[in-house]
Structures are given as C-alpha cells and as structure tokens.
N, C-alpha and C positions, 0 to 999 in steps of 0.2 A: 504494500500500500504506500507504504512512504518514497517510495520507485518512483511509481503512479502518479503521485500529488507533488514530485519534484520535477518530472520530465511537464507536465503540467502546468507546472508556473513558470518555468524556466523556458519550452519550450512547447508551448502549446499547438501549434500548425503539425508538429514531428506525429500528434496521438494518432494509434490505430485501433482499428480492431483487437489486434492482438494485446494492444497492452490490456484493453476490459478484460479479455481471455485469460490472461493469467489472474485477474484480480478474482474470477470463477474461480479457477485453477485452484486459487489458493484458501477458495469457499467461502466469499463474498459473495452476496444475492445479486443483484440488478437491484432494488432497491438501497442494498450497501454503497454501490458504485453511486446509484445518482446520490447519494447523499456525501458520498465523498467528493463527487464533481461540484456540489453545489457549496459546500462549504469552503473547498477550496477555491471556488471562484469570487465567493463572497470577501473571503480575507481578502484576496487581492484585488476586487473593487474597494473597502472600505480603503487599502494601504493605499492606494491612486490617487482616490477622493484627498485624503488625509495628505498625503503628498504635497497632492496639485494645489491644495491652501496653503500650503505653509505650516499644517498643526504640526505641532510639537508635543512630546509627554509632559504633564504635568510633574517637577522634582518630585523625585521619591518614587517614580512607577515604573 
C-alpha cells in the first residue's frame, strides 16, 4: 500500500492496472483501494490549497 500511495503522489500519470492488482494481490477490497485513492488525493489537494496561500503551521504542531 505504501508503494501504491507513493508512486501516486509522486507520480500519478505512471498508475496502472497493475498497480490496483497487487493492492488485490495483497487482499485489499476495491472499496480499500478507493479509499486509499481518495485519501491520498485528498492530502494532496489540502497540501496544494495550503501551499498555494502561503499557510504555514501554527509553533508547536
């Protein structure tokens, strides 16, 4: 999984078929995958958004 959600961020145009297939393979449902696609796409719209303004962490977090 952590494969999966790194090839993903990093290069998301590269995913195939095969990569869901081993996420099977490795006895992920079709509902695991999409929830793993969705949270991983979520962090990296929120990291964008957060970016693209200028946020920064509040000291201490």
């Amino acid at each position: 999984m952590v494969r999966f959600v790194r090839k993903l961020t990093l290069t998301p145009s590269e995913m195939t078929e095969g990569d869901v297939g081993r996420l099977h393979d490795a006895g992920f449902s079709d509902r695991d995958v999409l929830a793993i696609v969705e949270v991983t796409a979520y962090y990296a719209y929120v990291n964008r958004v957060a970016d693209g303004l200028g946020v920064s962490l509040e000291p201490g977090t």
